[in-house]
C-alpha positions as CSV (number, residue, x, y, z in Angstrom):
1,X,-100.0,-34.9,39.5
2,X,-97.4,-37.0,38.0
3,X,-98.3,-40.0,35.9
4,X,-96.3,-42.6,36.5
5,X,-95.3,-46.0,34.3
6,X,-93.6,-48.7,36.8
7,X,-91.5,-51.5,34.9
8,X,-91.0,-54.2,37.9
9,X,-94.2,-56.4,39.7
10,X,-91.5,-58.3,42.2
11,X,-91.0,-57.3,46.0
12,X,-89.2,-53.9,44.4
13,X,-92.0,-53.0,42.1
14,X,-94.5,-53.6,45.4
15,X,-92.4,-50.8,47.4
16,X,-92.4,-48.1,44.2
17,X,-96.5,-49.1,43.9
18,X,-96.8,-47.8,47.4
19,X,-94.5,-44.9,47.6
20,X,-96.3,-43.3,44.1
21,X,-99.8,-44.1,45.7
22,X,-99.0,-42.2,48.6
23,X,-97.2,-39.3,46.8
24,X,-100.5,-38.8,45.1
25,X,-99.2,-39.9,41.8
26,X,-101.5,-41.8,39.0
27,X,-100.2,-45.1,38.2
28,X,-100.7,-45.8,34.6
29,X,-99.6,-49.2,34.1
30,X,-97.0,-51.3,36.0
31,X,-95.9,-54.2,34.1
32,X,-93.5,-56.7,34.4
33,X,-90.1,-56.9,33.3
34,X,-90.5,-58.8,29.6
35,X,-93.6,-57.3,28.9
36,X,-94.6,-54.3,26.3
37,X,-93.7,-51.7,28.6
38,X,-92.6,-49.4,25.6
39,X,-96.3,-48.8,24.5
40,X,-96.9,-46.8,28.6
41,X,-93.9,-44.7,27.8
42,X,-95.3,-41.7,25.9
43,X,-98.3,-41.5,28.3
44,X,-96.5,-40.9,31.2
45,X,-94.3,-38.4,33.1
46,X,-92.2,-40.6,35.0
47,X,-90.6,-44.2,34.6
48,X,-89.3,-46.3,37.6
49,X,-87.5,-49.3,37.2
50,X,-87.9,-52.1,39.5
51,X,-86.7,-54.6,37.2
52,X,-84.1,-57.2,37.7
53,X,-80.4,-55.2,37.5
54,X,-79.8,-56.6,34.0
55,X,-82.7,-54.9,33.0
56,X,-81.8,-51.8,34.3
57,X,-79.9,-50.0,32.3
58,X,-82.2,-51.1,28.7
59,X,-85.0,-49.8,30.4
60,X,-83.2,-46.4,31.3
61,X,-81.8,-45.8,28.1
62,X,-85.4,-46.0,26.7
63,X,-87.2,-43.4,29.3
64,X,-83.9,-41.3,28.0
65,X,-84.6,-41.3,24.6
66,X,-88.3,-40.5,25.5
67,X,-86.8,-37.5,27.9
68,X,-88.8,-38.8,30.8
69,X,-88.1,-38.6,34.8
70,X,-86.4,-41.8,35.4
71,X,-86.5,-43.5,38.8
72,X,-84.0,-46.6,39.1
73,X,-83.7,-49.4,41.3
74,X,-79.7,-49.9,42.0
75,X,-77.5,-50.2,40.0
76,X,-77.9,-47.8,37.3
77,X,-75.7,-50.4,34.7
78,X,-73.4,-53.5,35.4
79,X,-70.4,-51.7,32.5
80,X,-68.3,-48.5,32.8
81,X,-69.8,-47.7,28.9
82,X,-73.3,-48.0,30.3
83,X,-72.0,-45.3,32.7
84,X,-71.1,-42.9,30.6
85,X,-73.7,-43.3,28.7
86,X,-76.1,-42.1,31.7
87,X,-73.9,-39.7,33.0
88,X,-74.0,-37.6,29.3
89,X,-77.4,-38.2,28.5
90,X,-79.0,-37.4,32.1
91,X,-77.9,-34.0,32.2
92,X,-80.8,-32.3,31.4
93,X,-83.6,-34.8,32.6
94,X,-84.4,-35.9,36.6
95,X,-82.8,-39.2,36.9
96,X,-82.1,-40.8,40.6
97,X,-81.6,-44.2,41.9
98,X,-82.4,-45.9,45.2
99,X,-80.0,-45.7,47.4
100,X,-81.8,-44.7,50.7
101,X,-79.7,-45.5,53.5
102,X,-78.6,-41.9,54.1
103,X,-82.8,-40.7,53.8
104,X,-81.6,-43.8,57.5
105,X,-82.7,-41.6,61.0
106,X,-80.1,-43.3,62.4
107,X,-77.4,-42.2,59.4
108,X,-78.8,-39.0,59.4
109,X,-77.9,-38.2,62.9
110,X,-74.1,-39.7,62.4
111,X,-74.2,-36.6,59.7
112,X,-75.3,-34.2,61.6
113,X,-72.7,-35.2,64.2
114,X,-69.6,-35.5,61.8
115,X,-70.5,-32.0,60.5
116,X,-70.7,-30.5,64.2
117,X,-67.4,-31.8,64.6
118,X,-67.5,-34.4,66.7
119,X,-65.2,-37.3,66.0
120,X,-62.4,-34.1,64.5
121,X,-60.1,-35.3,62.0
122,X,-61.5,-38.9,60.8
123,X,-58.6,-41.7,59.8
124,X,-60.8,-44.7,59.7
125,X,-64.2,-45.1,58.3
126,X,-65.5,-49.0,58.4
127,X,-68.5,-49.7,56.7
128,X,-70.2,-53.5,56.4
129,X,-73.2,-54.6,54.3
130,X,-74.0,-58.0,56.1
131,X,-76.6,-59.1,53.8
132,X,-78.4,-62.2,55.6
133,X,-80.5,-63.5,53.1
134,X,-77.9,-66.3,51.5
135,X,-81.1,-68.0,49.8
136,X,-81.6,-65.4,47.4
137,X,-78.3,-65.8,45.9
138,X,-79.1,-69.6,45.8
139,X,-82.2,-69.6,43.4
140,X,-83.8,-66.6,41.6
141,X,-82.7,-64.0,39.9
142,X,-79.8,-63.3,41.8
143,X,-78.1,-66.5,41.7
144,X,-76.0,-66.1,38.6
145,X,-72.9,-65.7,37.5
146,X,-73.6,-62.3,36.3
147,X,-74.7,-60.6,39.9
148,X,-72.0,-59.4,41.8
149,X,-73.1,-58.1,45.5
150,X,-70.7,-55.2,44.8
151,X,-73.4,-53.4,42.9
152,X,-75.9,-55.2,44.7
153,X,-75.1,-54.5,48.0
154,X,-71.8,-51.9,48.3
155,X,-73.3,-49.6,46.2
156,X,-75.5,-48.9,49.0
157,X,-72.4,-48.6,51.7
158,X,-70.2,-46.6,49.4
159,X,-72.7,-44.3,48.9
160,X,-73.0,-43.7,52.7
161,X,-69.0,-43.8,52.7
162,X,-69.0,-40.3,50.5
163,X,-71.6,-38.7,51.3
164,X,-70.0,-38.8,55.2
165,X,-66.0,-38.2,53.4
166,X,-67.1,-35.7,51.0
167,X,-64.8,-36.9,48.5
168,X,-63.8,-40.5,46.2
169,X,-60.9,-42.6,47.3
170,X,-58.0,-42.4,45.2
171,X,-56.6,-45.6,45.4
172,X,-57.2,-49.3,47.1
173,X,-57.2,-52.6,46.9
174,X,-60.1,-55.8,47.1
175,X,-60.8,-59.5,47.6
176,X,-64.0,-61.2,46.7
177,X,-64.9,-65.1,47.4
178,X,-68.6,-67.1,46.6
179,X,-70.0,-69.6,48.4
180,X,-73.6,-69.3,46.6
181,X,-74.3,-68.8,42.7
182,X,-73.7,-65.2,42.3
183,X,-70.4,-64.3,41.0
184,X,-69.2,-62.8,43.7
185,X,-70.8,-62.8,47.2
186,X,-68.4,-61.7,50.2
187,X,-65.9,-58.9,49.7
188,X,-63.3,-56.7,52.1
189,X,-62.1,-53.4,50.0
190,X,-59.4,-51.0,51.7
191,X,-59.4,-47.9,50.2
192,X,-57.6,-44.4,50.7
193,X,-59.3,-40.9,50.8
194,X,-58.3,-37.9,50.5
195,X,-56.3,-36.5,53.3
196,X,-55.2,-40.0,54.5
197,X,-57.9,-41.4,55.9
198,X,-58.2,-45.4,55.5
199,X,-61.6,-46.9,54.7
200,X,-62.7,-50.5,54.9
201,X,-65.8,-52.0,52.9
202,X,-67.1,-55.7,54.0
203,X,-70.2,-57.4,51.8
204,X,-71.1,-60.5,53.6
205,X,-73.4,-62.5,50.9
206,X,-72.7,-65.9,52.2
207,X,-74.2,-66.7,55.3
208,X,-77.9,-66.9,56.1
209,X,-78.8,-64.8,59.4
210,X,-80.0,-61.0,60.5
211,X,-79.9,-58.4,57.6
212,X,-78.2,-55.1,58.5
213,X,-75.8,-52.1,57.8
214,X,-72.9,-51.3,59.8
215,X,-70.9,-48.2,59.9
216,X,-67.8,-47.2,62.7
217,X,-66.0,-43.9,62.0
218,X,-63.0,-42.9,64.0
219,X,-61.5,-39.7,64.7
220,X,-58.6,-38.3,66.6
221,X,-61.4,-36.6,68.8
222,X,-63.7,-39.7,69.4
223,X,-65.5,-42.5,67.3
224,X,-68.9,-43.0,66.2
225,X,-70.7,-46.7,65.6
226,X,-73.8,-47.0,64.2
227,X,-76.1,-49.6,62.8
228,X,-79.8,-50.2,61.5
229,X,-82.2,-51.0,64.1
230,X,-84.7,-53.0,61.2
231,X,-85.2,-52.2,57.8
232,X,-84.6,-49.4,56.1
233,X,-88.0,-47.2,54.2
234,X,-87.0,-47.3,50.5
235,X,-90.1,-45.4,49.9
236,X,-88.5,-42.5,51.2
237,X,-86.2,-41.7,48.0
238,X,-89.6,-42.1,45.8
239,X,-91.4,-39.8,47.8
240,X,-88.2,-37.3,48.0
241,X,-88.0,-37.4,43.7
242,X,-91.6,-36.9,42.9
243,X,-91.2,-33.6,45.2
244,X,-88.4,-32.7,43.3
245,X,-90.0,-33.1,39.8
246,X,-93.0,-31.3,40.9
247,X,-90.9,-28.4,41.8
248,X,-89.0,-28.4,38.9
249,X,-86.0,-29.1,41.4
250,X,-82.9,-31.0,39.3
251,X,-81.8,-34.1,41.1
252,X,-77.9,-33.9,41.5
253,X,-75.7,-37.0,40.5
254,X,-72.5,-36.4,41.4
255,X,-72.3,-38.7,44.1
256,X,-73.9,-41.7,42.3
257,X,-71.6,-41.2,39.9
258,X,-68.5,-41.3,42.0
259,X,-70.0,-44.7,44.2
260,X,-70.4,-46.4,40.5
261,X,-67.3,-45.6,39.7
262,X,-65.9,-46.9,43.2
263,X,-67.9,-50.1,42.7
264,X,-66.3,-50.3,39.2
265,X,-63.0,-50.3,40.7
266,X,-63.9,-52.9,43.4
267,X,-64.3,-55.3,41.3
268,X,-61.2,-54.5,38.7
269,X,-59.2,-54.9,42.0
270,X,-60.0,-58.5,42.3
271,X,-58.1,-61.3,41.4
């Protein structure tokens, strides 16, 4: 049994409780973001961060240094320093963030499709993160100058993007606009992958209305269009790591990595 130390008591930190309870972990303490959280750290086996995303890379560095599982809300870290950081000091420890669209039935089957062949050589692959919740960006946490719905909401699309392409785009281009207090809330990316193939990323932040995830592949065989039915179990990923660290299974990164540095791009790209 894994003993677990959650740093988060907001909606997020409500979703880890649950997933841990019903992986048959213990729950030593959860705690809010500003509290002592430091003094849980040596009892425990595993840390998951449900924090705020400022928080979020402070509170991993410390599970590092204590060589704990870590288990982290997205994103990882808001700097490209913060990200190499992680990437050389996770090698050797189970680290994993939440990203659980393609854990998604509905994702899982466009997989299992594009890897029987189905839509053949793909030149297009569309994905929007139409994020319907406008209010949150208007007062809390989120509505800052400092949150960016890149990280906050494409790092869940661009995931999906490679894990479908297999591979990082090599070169693109972006535009961002706000309407709320985040710094940026509504973005279109073109990108280009490997082989040719074009790729569009839309974050819609601005607008108040029904939350949901988009994707549209086309191929010179056929295209595929898919989009969540409701909302997506983000205790899924939990459940998924605990197995892993029982097993003594390592977690790998690569693709996190990759969308991070995507996302980092984005928002170098623009103006």
């Amino acid at each position: 049994m894994l003993k677990v130390l959650i740093i988060g008591d907001g909606n997020a930190g409500a979703y880890h409780r649950k997933a841990y309870l019903e992986a048959d972990c213990e729950i030593v303490a959860q705690t809010g973001e500003r509290d002592d959280y430091r003094r849980h750290v040596r009892d425990v086996d595993l840390i998951s961060i449900a924090s705020p995303d400022r928080f979020h890379f402070e509170q991993c560095a410390e599970a590092i240094r204590a060589r704990k599982h870590i288990f982290v809300e997205k994103p990882p870290c808001l700097r490209t320093d913060e990200l190499k950081f992680l990437i050389e000091r996770t090698a050797d420890i189970n680290f994993a963030c939440n990203l659980p669209l393609p854990w998604a039935p509905d994702f899982v089957e466009v997989r299992k499709q594009l890897e029987a062949g189905a839509c053949g050589k793909i030149y297009l692959i569309e994905a929007e993160y139409n994020y319907g919740r406008k209010s949150k960006l208007m007062d809390g946490w989120r509505a800052s100058a400092d949150y960016s719905m890149v990280f906050g909401a494409g790092l869940h699309m661009v995931d999906l993007m490679l894990w479908y392409m297999g591979a990082a785009p090599s070169d693109g281009m972006a535009f961002g606009v706000t309407t709320t207090k985040a710094k940026v809330d509504t973005v279109q990316a073109i990108m280009r992958f490997p082989g040719g193939a074009i790729g569009r990323l839309g974050i819609n932040g601005g607008y108040e209305g029904r939350h949901y995830h988009r994707l549209d592949i086309y191929g010179d065989k056929m295209g595929i269009k898919c989009e969540t039915a409701g909302e997506i179990d983000k205790t899924v990923p939990i459940k998924e790591f605990v197995k892993m660290c029982l097993a003594g299974q390592k977690v790998d990164n690569a693709r996190l990595w990759q969308a991070m540095r995507v996302c980092f791009q984005i928002e170098e790209e623009m103006p």
